[in-house]
C-alpha positions as CSV (number, residue, x, y, z in Angstrom):
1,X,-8.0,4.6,15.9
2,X,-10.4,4.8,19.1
3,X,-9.7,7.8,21.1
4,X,-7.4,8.0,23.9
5,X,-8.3,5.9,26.8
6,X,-10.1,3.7,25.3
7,X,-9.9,0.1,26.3
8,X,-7.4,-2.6,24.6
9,X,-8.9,-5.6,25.2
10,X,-11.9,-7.6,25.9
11,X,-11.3,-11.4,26.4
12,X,-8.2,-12.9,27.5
13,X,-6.3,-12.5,30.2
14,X,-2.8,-12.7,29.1
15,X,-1.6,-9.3,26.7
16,X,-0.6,-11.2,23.5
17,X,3.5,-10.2,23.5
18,X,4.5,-7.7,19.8
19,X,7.1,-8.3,17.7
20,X,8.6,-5.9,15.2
21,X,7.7,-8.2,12.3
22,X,3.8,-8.9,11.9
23,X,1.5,-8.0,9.7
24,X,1.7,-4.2,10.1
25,X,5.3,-4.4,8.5
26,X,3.4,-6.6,5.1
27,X,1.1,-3.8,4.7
28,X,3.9,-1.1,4.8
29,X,6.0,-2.8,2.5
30,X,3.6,-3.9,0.2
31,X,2.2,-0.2,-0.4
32,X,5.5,1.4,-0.3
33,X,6.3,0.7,-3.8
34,X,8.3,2.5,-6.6
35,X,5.3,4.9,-7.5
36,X,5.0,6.3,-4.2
37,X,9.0,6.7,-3.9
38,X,9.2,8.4,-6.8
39,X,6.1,10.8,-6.0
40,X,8.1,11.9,-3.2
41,X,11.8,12.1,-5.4
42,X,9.8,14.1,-7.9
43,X,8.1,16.6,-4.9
44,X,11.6,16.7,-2.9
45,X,12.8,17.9,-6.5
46,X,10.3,20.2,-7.3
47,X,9.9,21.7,-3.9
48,X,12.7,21.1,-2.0
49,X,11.7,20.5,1.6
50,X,8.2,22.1,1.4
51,X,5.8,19.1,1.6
52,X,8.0,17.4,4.4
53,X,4.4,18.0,6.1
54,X,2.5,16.2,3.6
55,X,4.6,13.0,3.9
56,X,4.3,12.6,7.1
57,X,0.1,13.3,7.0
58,X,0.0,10.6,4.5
59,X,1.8,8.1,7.0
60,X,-1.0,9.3,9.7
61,X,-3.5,9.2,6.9
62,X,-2.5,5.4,6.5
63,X,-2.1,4.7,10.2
64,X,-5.8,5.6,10.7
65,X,-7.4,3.2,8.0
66,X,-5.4,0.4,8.3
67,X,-5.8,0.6,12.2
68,X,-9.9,1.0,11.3
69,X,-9.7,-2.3,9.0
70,X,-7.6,-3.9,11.6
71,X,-9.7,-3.2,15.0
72,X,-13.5,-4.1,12.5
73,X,-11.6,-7.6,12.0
74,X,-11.0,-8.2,15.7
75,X,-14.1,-6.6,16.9
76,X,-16.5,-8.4,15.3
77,X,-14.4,-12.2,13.8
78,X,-15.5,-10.7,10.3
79,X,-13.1,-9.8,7.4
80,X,-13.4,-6.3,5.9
81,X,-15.5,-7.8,2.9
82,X,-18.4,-9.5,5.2
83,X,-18.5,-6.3,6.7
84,X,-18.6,-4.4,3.2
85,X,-21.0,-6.9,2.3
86,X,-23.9,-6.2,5.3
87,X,-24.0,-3.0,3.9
88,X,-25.7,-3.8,0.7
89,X,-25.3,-5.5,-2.8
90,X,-23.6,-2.2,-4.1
91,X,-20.3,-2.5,-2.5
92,X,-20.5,-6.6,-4.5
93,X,-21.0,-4.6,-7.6
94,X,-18.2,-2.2,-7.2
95,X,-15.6,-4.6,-5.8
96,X,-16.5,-7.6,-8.2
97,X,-15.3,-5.2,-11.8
98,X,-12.6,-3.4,-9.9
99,X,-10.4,-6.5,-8.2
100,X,-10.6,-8.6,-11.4
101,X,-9.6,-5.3,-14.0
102,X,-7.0,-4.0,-11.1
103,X,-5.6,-7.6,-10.8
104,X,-5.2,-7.9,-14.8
105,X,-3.3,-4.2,-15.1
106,X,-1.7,-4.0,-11.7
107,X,0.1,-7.6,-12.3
108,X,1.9,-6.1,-15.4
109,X,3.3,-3.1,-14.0
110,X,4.2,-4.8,-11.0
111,X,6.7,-6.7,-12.8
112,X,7.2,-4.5,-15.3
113,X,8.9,-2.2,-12.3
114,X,10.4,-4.9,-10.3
115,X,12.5,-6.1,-13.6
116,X,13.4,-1.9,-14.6
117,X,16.1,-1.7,-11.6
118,X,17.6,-5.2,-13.1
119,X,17.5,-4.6,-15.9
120,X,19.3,-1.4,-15.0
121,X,22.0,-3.4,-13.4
122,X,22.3,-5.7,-16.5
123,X,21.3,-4.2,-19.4
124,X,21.7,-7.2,-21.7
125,X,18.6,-8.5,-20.3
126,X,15.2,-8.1,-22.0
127,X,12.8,-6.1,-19.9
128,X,10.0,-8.2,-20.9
129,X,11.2,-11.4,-20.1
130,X,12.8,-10.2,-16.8
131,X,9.5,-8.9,-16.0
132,X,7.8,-12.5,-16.7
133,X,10.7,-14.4,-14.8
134,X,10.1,-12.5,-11.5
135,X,6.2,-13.0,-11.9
136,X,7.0,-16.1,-12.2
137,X,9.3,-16.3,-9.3
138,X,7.2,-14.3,-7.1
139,X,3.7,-16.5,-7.8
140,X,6.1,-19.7,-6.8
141,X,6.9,-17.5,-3.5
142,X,3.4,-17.4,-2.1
143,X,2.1,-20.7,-3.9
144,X,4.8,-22.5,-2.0
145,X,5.0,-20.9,0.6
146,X,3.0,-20.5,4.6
147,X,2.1,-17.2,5.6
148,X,5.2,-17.5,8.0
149,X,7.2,-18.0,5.1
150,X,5.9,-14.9,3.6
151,X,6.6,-12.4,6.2
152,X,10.1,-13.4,6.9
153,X,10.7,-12.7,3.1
154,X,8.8,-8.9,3.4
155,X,11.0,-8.8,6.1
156,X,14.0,-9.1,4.8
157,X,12.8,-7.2,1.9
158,X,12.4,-4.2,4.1
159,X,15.6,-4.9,5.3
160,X,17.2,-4.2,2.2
161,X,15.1,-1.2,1.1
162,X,15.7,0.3,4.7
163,X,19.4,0.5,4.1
164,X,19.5,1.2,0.1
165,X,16.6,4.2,0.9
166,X,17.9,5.7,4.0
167,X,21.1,5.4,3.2
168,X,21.2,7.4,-0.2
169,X,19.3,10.2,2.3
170,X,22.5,10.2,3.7
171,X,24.7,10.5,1.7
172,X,22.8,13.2,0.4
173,X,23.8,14.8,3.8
174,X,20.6,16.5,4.5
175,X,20.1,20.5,5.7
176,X,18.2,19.4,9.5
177,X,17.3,23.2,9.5
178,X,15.4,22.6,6.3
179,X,14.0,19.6,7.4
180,X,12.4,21.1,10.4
181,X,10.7,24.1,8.1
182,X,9.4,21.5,5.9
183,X,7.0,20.4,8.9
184,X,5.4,24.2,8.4
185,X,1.9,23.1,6.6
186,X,2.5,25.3,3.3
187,X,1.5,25.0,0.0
188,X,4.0,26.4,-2.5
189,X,2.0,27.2,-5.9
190,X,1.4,24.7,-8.3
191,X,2.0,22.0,-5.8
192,X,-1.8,20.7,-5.3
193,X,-1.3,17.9,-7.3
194,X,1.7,16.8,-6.1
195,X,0.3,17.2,-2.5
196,X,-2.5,14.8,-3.1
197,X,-0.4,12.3,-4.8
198,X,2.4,12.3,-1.6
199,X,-0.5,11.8,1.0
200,X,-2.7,9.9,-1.2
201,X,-0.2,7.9,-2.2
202,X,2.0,7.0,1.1
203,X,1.9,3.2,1.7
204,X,-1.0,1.7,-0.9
205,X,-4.7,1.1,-1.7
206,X,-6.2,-2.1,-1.9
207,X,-3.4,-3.4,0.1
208,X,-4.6,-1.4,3.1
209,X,-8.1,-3.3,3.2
210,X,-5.9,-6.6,3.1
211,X,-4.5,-5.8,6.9
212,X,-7.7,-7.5,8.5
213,X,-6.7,-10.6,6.3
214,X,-3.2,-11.2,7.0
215,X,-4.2,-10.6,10.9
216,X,-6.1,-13.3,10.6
217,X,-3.6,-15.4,9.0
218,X,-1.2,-14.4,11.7
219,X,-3.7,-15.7,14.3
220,X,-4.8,-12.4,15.3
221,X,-8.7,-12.6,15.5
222,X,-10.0,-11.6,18.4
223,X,-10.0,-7.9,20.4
224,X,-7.3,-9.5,23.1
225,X,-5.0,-8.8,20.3
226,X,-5.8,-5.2,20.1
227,X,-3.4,-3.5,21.9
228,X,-0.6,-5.4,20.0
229,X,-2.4,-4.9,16.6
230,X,-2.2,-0.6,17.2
231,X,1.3,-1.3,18.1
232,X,2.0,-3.0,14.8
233,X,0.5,-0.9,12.8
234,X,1.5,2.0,14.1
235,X,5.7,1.7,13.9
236,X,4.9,0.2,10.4
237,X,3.6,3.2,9.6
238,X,6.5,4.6,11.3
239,X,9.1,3.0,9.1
240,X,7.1,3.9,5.9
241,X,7.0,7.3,7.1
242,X,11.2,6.8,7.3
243,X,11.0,5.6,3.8
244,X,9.1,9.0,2.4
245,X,11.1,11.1,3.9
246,X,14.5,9.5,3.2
247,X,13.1,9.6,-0.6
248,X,12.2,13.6,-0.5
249,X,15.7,14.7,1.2
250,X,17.1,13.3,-1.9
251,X,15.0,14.6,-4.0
252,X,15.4,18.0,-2.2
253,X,19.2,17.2,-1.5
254,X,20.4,16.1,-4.7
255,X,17.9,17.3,-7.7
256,X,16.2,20.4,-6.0
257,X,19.6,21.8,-4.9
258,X,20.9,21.4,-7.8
259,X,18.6,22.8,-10.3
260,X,18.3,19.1,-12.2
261,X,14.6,18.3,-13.4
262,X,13.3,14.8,-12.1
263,X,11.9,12.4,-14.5
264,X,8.9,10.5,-13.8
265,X,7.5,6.9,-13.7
266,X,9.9,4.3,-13.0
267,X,12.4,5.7,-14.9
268,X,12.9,8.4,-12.4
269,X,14.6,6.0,-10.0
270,X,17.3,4.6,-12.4
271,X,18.0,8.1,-13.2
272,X,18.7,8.8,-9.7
273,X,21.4,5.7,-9.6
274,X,22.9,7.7,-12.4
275,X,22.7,10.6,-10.3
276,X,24.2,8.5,-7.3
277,X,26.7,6.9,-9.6
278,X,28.5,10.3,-10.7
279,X,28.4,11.9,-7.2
280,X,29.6,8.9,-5.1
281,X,31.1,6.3,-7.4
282,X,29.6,2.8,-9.6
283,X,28.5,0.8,-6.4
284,X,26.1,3.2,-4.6
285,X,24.1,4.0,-8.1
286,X,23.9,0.0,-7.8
287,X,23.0,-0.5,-4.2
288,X,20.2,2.2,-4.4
289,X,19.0,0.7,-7.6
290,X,19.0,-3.2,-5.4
291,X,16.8,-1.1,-2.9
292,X,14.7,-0.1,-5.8
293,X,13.8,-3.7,-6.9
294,X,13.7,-4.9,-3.2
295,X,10.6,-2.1,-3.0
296,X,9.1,-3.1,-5.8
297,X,9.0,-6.5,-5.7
298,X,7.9,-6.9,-1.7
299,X,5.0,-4.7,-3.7
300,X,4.2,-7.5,-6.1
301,X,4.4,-10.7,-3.5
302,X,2.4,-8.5,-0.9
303,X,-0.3,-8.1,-3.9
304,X,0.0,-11.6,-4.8
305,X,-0.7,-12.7,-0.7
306,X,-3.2,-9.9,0.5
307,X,-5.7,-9.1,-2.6
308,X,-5.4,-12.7,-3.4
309,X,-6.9,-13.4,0.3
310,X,-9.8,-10.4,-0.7
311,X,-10.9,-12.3,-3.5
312,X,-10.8,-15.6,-2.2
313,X,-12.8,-14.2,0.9
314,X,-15.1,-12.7,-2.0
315,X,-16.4,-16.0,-3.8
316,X,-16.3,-17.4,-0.5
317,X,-18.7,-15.4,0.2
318,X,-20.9,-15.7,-2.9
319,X,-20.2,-19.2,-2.6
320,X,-22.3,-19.2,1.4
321,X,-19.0,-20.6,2.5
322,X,-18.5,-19.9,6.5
323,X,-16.0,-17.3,7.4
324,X,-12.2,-18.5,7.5
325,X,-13.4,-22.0,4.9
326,X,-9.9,-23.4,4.0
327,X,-10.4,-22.5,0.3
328,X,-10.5,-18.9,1.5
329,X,-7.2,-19.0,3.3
330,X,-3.4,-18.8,2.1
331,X,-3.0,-21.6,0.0
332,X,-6.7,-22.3,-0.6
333,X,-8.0,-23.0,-4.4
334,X,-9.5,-19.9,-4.6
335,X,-6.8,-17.9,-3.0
336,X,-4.8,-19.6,-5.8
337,X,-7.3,-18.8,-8.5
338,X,-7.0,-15.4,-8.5
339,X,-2.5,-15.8,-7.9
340,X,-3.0,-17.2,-11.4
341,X,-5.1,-14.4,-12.5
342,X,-2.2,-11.7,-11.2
343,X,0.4,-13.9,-12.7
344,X,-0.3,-15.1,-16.8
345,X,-3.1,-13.0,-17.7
346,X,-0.9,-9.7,-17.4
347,X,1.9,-11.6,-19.5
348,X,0.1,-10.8,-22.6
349,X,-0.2,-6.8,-21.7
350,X,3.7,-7.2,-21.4
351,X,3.8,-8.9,-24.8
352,X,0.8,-6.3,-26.4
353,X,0.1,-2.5,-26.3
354,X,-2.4,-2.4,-23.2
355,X,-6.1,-1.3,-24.8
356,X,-7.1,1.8,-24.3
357,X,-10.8,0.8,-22.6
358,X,-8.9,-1.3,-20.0
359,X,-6.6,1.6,-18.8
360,X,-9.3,3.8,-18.5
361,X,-11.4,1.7,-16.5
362,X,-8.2,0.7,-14.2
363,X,-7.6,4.3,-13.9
364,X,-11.7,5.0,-12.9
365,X,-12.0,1.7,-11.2
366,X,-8.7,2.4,-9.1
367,X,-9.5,6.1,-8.3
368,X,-12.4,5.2,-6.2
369,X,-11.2,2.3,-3.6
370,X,-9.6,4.8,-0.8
371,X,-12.7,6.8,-1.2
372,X,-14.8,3.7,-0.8
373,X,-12.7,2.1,1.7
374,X,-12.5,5.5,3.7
375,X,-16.7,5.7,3.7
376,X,-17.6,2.3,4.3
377,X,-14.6,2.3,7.5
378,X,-16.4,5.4,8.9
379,X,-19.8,3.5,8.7
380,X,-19.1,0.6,9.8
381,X,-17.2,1.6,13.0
382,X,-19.8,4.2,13.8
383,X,-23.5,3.4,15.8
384,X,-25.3,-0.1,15.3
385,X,-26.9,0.2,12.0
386,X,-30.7,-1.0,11.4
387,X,-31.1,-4.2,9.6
388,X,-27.6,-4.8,9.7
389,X,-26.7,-8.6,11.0
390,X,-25.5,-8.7,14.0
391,X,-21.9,-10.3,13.3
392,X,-21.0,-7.3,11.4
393,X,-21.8,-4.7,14.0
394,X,-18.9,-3.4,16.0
395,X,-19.8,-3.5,19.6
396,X,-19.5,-0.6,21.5
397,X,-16.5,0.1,23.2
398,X,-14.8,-0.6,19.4
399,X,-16.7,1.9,17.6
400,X,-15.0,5.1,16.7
401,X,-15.1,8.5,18.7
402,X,-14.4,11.8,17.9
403,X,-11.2,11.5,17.0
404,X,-10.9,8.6,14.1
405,X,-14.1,9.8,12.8
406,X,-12.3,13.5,12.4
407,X,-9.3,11.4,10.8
408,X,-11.3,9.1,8.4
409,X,-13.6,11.9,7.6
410,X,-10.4,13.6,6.5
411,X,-9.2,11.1,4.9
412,X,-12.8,10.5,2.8
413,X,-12.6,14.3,1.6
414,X,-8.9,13.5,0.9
415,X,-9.4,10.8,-1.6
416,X,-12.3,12.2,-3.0
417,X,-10.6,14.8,-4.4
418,X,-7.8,13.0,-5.3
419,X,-10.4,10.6,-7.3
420,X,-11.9,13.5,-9.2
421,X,-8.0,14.4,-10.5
422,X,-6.7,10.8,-11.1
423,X,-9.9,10.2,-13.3
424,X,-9.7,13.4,-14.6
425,X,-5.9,12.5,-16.1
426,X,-7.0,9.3,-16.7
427,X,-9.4,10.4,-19.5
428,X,-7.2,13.3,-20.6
429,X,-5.6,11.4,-23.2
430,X,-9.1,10.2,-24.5
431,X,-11.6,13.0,-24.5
């Protein structure tokens, strides 16, 4: 995010035109999954309206990294990882462990939660084998399928999540007066945690690094498409704001209100179709619960496109191959590599207990990206930096001011502290 006035393009003379659907919308949909929905159900519940404020700092939070990734990519023709790269062999030793372990534990619970809402629906199924059909289904989505392809599906997707989210904040026919108090930055006690985890947690991780990529596969490359990139991103970022907030006025609506505890984990949103089912009737416990999968599964293909891109872009790399080699791309052998990886691999964690020493180092592994990712942005998109190669160095009028470094600097204290209690919890259970 360069500070106001600066310039949108640099080459070009026609303003590429925006559309609501682009590659802003993927990266909103794919972090807006069920854990970050029922983050905010669980605060709306616990806090009522309180950390309205929070909710909508994690959307800025977002809005600011995601535009950072973006604007390096056009800047400079490099993808987030060349960049990470030029700043030393550390960064290949961090992200090497983390995308292959991450891959292998986030491709079970991905379909673990996209089969829990149909499960819901029809309980005769087995959870397990649900959960390895709709792997299944989604690896034959983006194998098959053009990048196109892809985005009119997250599309739609969002559609359906739109209507099934902010539509049970509806019903829950929300206090505006309370609403508007929940905007006053306060921190009600014991709500630290839960504070970190709603801005921390609004709209994804790794996903967020895989913005520069799907640009790129879009056919956004160069700064003449900066304008409509910050445009993208930014009502994106809107909508997944909508998508919080819709979740904590029912949280705050229909548990809080109420006196009812929240449970957590997936499980928290089939208990609030049970809680939609006795208030309204059978069909909107059902529709919600449709939204539910529709959020969770745009998660898992958005996964399967965008970190599959990352890794092919990362033996790429090792590999000398130049930027943008056709194995690197959508549909490139390496891109599907690593879309078989996310796929049968984490069928056996759904068959088997997961080990212990994997979980932890998901957990530790997982903890640190937005802190890394929040560092290295701020580095990169600051002053030319000696001995870096030239390609990799943002030129001047694309470097950060004032403003985004206040932000990302925010946002590195942010996940640094929300690092130090995620891998705190993570080795609760163990120590």
């Amino acid at each position: 995010m360069s500070d106001p006035g600066a310039p949108t393009a640099t080459t070009g003379t026609t303003q590429p035109r925006w559309r609501v659907i682009g590659p802003g919308l993927v990266v909103a949909a794919t972090g807006v999954g069920a854990a970050d929905l029922v983050a905010t159900l669980v605060a709306g519940a616990k806090f009522g309206y309180t950390l309205l404020w929070v909710a909508v700092l994690g959307a800025v939070i977002k809005v600011v990294l995601v535009e950072g990734a973006g604007r390096y990519s056009l800047a400079t023709g490099r993808t987030i990882f060349e960049g990470w790269r030029s700043l030393g062999r550390w960064t290949t030793w961090y992200f090497a462990p983390y995308i292959v372990i991450w891959g292998l534990v986030y491709g079970a619970t991905a379909m673990s939660s996209s089969a829990l809402p149909i499960v819901a629906i029809f309980p005769d199924l087995s959870l397990r084998w649900t959960a390895v059909v709709i792997g299944v289904i989604g690896l034959a989505l983006v194998w098959l399928g053009s990048y196109a392809a892809f985005e009119k599906v997250m599309a739609l997707l969002v559609g359906v999540m739109f209507v099934c989210v902010v539509g049970a904040a509806a019903l829950a026919t929300p206090n505006l007066g309370e609403i508007l108090l929940g905007l006053r930055p306060i921190f009600p006690d014991d709500s630290v945690v839960n504070v970190l985890a709603i801005a921390g947690g609004v709209g994804g991780t790794i996903t967020l690094a895989a913005y520069g990529y799907w640009l790129r596969e879009k056919g956004w490359s160069t700064p003449v498409f900066m304008r409509v990139m910050r445009l993208d991103n930014g009502v994106a970022y809107a909508v997944t704001g909508i998508f919080v907030v819709a979740m904590l006025i029912v949280g705050a609506e229909l548990y809080y209100s109420a006196g009812i505890a929240a449970e957590t984990g997936d499980q928290a949103l089939v208990q609030l179709s049970d809680v939609l089912d006795d208030r309204y009737g059978d069909v909107f416990g059902t529709v919600f619960l449709v939204g539910f999968f529709a959020s969770s599964f745009s998660s898992l293909i958005g996964v399967w496109s965008g970190v599959s891109l990352m890794f092919a872009d990362y033996v790429g790399n090792l590999r000398d191959l130049p930027s943008g080699h056709p194995d690197t791309r959508t549909g490139g052998r390496y891109f599907r590599a690593y879309l078989l990886w996310l796929t049968f691999p984490p069928m056996l964690l759904l068959l088997l207990d997961e080990p212990v020493g994997l979980i932890l180092a998901y957990g530790t592994l997982g903890a640190l990206f937005m802190p890394f990712l929040a560092i290295t942005l701020l580095v990169l998109l600051n002053k030319r930096r000696p001995g870096a190669l030239p390609h990799s160095t943002v030129p001047d009028e694309w470097r950060n001011g004032w403003l985004s470094n206040g932000f990302m600097l925010l946002c590195a204290v942010l996940f640094v502290a929300l690092a130090v209690n995620e891998i705190r919890e993570t080795l609760a259970p163990y120590v």
